[in-house]
ZAMARGU-364532 format. One line per field, with one value per residue (C-alpha): residue number from 1; x, y, z; chain. Coordinates in nm, 3 decimals, decimal comma. Example, Ala and Ser with C-alpha at 12.3 -4.5 7.8 and 13.67 -1.06 7.14 Angstrom:
! ZAMARGU-364532
resi: (1 / 2)
c1: (1,230 / 1,367)
c2: (-0,450 / -0,106)
c3: (0,780 / 0,714)
chain: (A / A)
***
This chain:
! ZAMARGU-364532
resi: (1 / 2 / 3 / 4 / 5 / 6 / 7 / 8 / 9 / 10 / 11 / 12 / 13 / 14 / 15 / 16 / 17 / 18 / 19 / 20 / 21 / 22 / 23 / 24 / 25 / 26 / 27 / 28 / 29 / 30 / 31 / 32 / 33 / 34 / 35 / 36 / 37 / 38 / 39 / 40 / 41 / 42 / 43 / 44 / 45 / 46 / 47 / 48 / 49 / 50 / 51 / 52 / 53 / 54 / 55 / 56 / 57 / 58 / 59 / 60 / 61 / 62 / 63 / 64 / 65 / 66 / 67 / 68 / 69 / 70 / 71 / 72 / 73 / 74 / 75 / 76 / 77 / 78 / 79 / 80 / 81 / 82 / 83 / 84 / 85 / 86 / 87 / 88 / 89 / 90 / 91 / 92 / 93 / 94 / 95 / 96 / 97 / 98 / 99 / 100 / 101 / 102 / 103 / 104 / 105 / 106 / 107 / 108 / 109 / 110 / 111 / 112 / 113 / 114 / 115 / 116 / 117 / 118 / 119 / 120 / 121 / 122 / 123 / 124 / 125 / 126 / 127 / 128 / 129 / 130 / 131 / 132 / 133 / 134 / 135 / 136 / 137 / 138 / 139 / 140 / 141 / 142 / 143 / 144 / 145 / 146 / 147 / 148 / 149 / 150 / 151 / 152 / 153 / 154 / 155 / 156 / 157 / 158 / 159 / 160 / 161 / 162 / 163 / 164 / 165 / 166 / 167 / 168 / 169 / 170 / 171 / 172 / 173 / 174 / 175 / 176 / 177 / 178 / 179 / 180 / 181 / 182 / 183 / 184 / 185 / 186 / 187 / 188 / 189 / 190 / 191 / 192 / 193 / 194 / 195 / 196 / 197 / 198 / 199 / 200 / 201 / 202 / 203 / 204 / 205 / 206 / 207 / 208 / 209 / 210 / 211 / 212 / 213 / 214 / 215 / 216 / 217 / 218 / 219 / 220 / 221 / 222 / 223 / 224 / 225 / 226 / 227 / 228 / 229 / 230 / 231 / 232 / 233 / 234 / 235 / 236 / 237 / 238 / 239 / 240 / 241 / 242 / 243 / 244 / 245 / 246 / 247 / 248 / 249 / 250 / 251 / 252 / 253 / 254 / 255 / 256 / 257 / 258 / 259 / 260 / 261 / 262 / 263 / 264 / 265 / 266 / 267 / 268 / 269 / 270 / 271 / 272 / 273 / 274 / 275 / 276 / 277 / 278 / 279 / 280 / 281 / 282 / 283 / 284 / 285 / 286 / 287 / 288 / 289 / 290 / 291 / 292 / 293 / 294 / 295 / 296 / 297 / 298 / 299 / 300 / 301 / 302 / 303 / 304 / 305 / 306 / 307 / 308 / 309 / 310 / 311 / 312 / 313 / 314 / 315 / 316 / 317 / 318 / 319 / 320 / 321 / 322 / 323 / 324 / 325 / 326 / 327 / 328 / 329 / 330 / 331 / 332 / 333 / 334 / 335 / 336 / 337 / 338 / 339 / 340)
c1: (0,000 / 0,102 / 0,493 / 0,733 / 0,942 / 1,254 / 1,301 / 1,488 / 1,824 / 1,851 / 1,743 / 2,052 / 2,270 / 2,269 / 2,204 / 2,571 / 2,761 / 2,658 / 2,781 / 2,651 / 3,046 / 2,936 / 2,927 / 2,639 / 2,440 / 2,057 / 1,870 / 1,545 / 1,414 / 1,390 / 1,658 / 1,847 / 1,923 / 1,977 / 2,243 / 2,430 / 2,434 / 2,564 / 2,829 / 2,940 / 2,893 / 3,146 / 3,378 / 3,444 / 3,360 / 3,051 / 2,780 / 2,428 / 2,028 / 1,811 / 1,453 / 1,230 / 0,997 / 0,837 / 0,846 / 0,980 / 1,358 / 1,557 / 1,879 / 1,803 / 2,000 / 2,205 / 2,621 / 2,634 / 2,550 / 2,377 / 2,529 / 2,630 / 2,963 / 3,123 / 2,753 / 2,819 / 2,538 / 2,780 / 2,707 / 3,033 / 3,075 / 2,918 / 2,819 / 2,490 / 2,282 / 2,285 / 1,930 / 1,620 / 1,347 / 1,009 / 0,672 / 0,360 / 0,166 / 0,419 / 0,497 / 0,185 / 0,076 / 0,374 / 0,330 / 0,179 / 0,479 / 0,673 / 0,490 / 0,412 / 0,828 / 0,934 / 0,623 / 0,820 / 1,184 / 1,034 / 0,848 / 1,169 / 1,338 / 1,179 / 1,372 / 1,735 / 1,663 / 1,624 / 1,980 / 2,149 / 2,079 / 2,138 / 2,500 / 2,593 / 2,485 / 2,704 / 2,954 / 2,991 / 2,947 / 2,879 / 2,524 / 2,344 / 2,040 / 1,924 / 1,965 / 1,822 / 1,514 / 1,475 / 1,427 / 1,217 / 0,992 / 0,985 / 0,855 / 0,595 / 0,471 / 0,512 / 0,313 / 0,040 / 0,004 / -0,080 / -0,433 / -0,324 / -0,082 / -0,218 / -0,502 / -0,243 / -0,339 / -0,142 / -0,052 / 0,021 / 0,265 / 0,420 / 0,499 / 0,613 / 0,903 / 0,990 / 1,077 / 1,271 / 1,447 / 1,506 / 1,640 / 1,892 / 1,994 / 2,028 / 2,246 / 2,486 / 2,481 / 2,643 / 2,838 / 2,694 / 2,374 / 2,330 / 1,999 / 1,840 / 1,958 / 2,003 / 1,872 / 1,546 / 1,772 / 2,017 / 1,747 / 1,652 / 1,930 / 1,984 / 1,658 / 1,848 / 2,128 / 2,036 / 1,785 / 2,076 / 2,263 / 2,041 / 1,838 / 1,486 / 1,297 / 1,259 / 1,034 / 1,139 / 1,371 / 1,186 / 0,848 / 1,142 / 1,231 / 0,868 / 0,817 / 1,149 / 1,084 / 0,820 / 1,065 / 1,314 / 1,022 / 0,955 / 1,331 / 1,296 / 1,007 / 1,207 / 1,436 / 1,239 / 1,107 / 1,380 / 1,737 / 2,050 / 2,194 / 2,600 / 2,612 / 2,935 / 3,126 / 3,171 / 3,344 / 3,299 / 2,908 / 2,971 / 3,123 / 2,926 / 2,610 / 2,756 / 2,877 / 2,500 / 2,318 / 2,574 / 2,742 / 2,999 / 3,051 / 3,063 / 3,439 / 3,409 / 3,125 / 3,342 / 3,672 / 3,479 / 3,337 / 3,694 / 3,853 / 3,588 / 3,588 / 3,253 / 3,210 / 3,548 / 3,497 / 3,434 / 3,419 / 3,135 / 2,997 / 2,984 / 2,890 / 2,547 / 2,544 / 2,549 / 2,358 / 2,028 / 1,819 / 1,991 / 1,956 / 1,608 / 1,509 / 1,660 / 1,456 / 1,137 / 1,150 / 1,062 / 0,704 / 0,642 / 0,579 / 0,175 / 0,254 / 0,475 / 0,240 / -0,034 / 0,210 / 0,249 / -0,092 / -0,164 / -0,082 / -0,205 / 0,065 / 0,050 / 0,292 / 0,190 / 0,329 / 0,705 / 0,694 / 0,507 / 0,767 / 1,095 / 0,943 / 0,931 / 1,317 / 1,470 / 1,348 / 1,511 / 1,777 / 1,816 / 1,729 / 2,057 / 2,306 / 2,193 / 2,470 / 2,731 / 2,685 / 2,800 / 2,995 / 2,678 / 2,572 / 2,213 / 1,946 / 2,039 / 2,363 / 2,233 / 1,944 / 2,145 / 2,436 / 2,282 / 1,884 / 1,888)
c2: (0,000 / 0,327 / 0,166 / 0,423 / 0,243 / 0,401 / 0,538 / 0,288 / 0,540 / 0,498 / 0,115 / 0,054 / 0,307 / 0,019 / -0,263 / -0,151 / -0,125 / -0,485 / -0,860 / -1,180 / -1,202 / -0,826 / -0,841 / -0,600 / -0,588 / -0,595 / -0,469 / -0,522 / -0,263 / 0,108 / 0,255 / 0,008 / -0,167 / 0,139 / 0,231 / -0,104 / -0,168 / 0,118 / 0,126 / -0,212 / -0,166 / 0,170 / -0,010 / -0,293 / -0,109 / -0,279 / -0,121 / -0,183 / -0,150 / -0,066 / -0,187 / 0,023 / -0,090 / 0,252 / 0,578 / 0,651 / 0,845 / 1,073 / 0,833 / 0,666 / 0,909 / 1,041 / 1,016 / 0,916 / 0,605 / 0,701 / 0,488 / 0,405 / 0,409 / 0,371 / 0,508 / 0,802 / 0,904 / 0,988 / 1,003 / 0,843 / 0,908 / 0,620 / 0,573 / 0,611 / 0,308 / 0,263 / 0,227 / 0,288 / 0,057 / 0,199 / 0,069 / 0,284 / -0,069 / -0,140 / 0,185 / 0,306 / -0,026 / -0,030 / 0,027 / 0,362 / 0,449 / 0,454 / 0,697 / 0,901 / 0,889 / 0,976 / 1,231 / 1,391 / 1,368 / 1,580 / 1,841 / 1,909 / 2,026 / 2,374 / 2,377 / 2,272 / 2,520 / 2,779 / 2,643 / 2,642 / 3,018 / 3,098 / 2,940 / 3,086 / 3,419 / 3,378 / 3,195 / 3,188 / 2,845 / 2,745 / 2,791 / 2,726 / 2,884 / 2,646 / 2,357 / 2,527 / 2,619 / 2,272 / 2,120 / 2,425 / 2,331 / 1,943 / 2,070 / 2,266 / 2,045 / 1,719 / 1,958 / 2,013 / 1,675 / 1,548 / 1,484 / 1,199 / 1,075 / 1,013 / 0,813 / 0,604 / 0,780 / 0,631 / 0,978 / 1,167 / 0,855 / 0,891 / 1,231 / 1,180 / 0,920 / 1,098 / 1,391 / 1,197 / 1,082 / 1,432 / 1,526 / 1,262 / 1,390 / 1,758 / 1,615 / 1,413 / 1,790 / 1,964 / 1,696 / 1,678 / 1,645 / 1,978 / 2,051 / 1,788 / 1,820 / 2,035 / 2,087 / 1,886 / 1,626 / 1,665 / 1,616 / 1,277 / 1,182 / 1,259 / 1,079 / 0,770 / 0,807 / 0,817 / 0,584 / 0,315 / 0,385 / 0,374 / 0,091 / 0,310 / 0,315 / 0,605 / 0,694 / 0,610 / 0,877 / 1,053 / 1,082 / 1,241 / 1,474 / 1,573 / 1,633 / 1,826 / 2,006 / 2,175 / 2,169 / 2,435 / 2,605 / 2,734 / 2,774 / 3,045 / 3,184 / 3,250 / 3,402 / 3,632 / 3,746 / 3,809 / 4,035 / 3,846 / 3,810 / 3,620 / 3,340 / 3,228 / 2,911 / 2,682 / 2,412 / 2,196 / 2,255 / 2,146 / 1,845 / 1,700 / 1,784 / 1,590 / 1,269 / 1,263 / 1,268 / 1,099 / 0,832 / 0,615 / 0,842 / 1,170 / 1,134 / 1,135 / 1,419 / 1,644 / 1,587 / 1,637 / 2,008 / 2,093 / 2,021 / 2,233 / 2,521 / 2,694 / 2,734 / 2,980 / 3,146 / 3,539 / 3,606 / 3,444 / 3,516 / 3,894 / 3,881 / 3,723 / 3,970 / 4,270 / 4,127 / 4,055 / 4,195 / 4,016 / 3,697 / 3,746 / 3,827 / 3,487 / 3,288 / 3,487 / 3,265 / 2,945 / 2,821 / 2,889 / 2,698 / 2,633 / 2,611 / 2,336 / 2,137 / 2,187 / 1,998 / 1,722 / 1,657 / 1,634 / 1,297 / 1,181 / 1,256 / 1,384 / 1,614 / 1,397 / 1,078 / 1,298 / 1,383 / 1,057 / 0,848 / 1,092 / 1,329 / 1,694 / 1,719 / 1,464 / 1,678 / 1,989 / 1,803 / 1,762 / 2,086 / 2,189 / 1,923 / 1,778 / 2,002 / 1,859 / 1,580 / 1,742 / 1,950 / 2,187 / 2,518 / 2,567 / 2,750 / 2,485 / 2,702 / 3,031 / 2,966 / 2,756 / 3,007 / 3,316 / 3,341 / 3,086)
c3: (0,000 / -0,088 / -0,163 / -0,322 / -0,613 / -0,665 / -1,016 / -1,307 / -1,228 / -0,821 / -0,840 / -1,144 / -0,906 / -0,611 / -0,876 / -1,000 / -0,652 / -0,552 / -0,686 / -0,612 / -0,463 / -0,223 / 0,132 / 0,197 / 0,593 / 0,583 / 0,840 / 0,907 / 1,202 / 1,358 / 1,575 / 1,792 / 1,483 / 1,199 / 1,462 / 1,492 / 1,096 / 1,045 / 1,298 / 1,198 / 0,816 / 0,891 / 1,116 / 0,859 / 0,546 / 0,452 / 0,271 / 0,437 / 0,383 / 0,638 / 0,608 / 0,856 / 1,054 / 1,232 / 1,138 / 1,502 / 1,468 / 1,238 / 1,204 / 0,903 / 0,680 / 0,893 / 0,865 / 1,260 / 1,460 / 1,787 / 2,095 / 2,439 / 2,487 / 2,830 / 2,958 / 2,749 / 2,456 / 2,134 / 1,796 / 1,609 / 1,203 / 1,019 / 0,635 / 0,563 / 0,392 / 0,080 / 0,018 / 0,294 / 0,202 / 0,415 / 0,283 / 0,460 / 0,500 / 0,755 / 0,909 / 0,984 / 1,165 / 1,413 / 1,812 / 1,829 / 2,058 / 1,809 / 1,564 / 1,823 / 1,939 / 1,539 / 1,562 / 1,846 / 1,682 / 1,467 / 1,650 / 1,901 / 1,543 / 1,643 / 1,979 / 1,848 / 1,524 / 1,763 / 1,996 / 1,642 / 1,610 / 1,918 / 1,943 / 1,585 / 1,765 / 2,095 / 1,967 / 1,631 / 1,533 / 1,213 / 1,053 / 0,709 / 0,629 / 0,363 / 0,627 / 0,834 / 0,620 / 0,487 / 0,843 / 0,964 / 0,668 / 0,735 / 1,099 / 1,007 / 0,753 / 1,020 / 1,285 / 1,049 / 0,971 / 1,378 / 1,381 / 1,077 / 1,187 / 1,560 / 1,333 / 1,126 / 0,800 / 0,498 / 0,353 / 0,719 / 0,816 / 0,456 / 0,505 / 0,876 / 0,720 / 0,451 / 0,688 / 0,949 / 0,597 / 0,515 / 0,889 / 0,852 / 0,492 / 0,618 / 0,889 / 0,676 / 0,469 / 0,793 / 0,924 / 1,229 / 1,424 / 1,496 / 1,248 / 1,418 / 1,781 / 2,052 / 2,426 / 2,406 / 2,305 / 2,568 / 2,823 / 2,652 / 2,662 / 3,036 / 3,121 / 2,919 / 3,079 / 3,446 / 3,379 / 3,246 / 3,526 / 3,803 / 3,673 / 3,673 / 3,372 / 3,061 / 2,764 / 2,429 / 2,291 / 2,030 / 2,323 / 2,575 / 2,268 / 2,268 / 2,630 / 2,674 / 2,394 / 2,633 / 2,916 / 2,666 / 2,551 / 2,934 / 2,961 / 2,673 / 2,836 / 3,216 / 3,015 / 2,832 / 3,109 / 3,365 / 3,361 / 3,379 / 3,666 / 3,655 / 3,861 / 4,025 / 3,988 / 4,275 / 4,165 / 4,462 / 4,462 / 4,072 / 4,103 / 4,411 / 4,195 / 3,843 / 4,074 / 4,228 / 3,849 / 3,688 / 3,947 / 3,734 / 3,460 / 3,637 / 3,560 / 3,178 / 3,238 / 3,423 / 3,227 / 2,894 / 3,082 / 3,169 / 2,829 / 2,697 / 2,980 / 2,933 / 3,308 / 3,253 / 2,969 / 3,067 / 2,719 / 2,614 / 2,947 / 2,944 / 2,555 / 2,715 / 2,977 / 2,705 / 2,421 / 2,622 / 2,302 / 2,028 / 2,255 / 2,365 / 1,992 / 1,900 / 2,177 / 2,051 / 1,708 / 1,862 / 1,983 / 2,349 / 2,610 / 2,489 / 2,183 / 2,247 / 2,466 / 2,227 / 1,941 / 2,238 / 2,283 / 1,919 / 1,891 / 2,242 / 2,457 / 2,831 / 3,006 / 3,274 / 3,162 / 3,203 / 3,550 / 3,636 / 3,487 / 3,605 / 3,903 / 3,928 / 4,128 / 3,866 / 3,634 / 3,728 / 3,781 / 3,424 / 3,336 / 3,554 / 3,408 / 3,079 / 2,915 / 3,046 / 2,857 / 2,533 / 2,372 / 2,184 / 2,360 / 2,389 / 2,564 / 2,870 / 2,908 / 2,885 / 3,121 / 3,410 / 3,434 / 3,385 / 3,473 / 3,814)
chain: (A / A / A / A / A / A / A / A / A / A / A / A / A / A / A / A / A / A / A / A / A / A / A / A / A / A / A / A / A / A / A / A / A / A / A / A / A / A / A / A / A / A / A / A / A / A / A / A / A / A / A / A / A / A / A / A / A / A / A / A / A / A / A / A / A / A / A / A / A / A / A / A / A / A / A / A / A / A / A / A / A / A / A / A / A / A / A / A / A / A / A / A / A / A / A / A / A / A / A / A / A / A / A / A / A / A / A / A / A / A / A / A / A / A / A / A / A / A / A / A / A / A / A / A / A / A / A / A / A / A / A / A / A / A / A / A / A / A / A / A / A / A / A / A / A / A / A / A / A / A / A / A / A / A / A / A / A / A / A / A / A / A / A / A / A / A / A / A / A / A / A / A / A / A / A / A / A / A / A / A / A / A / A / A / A / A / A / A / A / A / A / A / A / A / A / A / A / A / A / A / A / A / A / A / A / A / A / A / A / A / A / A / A / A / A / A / A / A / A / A / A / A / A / A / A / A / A / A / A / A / A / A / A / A / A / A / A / A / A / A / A / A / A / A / A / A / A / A / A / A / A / A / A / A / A / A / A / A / A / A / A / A / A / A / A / A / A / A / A / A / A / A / A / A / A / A / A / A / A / A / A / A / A / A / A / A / A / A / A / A / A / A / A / A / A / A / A / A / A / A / A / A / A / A / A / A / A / A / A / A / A / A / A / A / A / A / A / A / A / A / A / A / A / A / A / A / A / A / A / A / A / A / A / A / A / A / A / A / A / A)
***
């Protein structure tokens, strides 16, 4: 039903890279497995095909492999597949988690947009308009599409994996993950995190994106509405707080925050103390806070469900030290150092 043939040119384009002699990985799945093909297929050079399973993440195209390395959520360089085979008769009859998880991968694209921005503006870093247009566009047109895809509709579940498709493509364009990634992503992966190491349980990734894509949106809002104010570093304070949320990785948390030293940077720091307009007009861009629950609920999900399943402390908790799990400024580090 509804199956998308690939024209006579892309099927001869793989048809001529394999042999009946080719070593070539198949995988048959959604995330878990997309990952580990393509992190083998890279490690040993071996192309590989993903077939999907549910429209339920953005990795499919991308040029990384999302893992868990020594308890650590990194995204190590991988080859893309060489073909993603995704037929809407199977896609939109997978666990409704799952849509509703890729449904939410998607909608968090307005939150790390707006992080991209930002860190361009207060630090510089790289940024590409027509990337970011493209996956501004996927998200609006994935938003608008809610209502059909919370009903499995053929067309809306189409368009929702065609657009985690296109995420994955606009990544592999930048080289990275930032188009598709940025503090609603680092509190998923928190909630991952701590929940791996403390043996508690956590939502599937792309419903955690959704959920904490509320979270940044009343981030943005607290800061919006309040003057900055700087905020001394204690380290000791620092460190006794990572070793609590993090336990046996706080090491590899806090050496990775003191290679980078943000938490000593005055420069940066007093270019967010004097640039409160440019920065505030930035975080005006993305949806607020209602806006961002109203995307939630589209598709059936609950605010509820997040601070049943992680509590209200846990949750600030994350809020406070999600960013110190990578190496990407967001709205996480302007709001936690400067607007406490």
């Amino acid at each position: 039903e509804e199956l998308v043939i690939p024209d006579e040119a892309s099927v001869e384009a793989i048809e001529g890279k394999l042999t009946p002699d080719t070593d070539l990985i198949v995988g048959v799945g959604s995330g878990v497995i997309n990952d580990l093909c393509k992190f083998v297929g890279h490690k040993h050079t071996l192309p590989y095909i993903i077939v999907a399973t549910a429209p339920s993440m953005d990795g499919y195209a991308s040029a990384g492999a999302a893992m868990i390395l020594d308890g650590m959520k990194v995204t190590p360089s991988a080859t893309p597949p060489m073909a993603i085979v995704a037929d809407t008769a199977v896609l939109k009859n997978a666990p409704m988690d799952m849509i509703r998880a890729g449904y939410g991968d998607i909608i968090g694209k307005f939150s790390c947009l707006n992080d991209w921005k930002l860190a361009a503006y207060i630090r510089g870093e790289y940024f590409c308009q027509t990337v970011y247009d493209l996956v501004m566009n996927t998200a609006k047109r994935v938003r608008a599409l809610a209502s059909g895809i919370a009903n499995r509709d053929g067309e809306a579940i189409t368009a929702l994996m065609e657009a985690l498709v296109e995420v994955g493509v606009a990544m592999a364009y930048v080289g990275n993950s930032r188009p598709a990634s940025g503090s609603e992503h680092h509190l998923s992966h928190f909630f991952e995190i701590t929940g791996i190491l403390n043996g508690t349980p956590y939502l599937p990734h792309g419903t955690d994106v959704a959920y904490s894509s509320v979270l940044t949106a009343r981030l943005r809002g607290e800061i919006l509405s309040r003057e900055p104010a700087r905020v001394g570093f204690d380290r000791a304070a620092y460190e006794a707080a990572i070793r609590k949320a993090y336990t046996t990785i706080s090491d590899s948390v806090i050496a990775q925050q003191d290679r980078l030293g943000w938490y000593h940077e005055d420069e940066v720091d007093e270019f967010v103390l004097t640039h409160t307009e440019g920065i505030r007009a930035i975080l005006s861009e993305a949806p607020t806070e209602a806006e961002a629950r109203e995307m939630v609920e589209a598709v059936g999900l609950s605010m509820e469900e997040l601070y049943d399943t992680y509590g209200e402390s846990h949750i600030e908790e994350a809020i406070r030290y999600a960013k110190d799990l990578k190496d990407r400024y967001s709205v996480l580090w302007v709001h936690n150092l400067y607007y406490l």
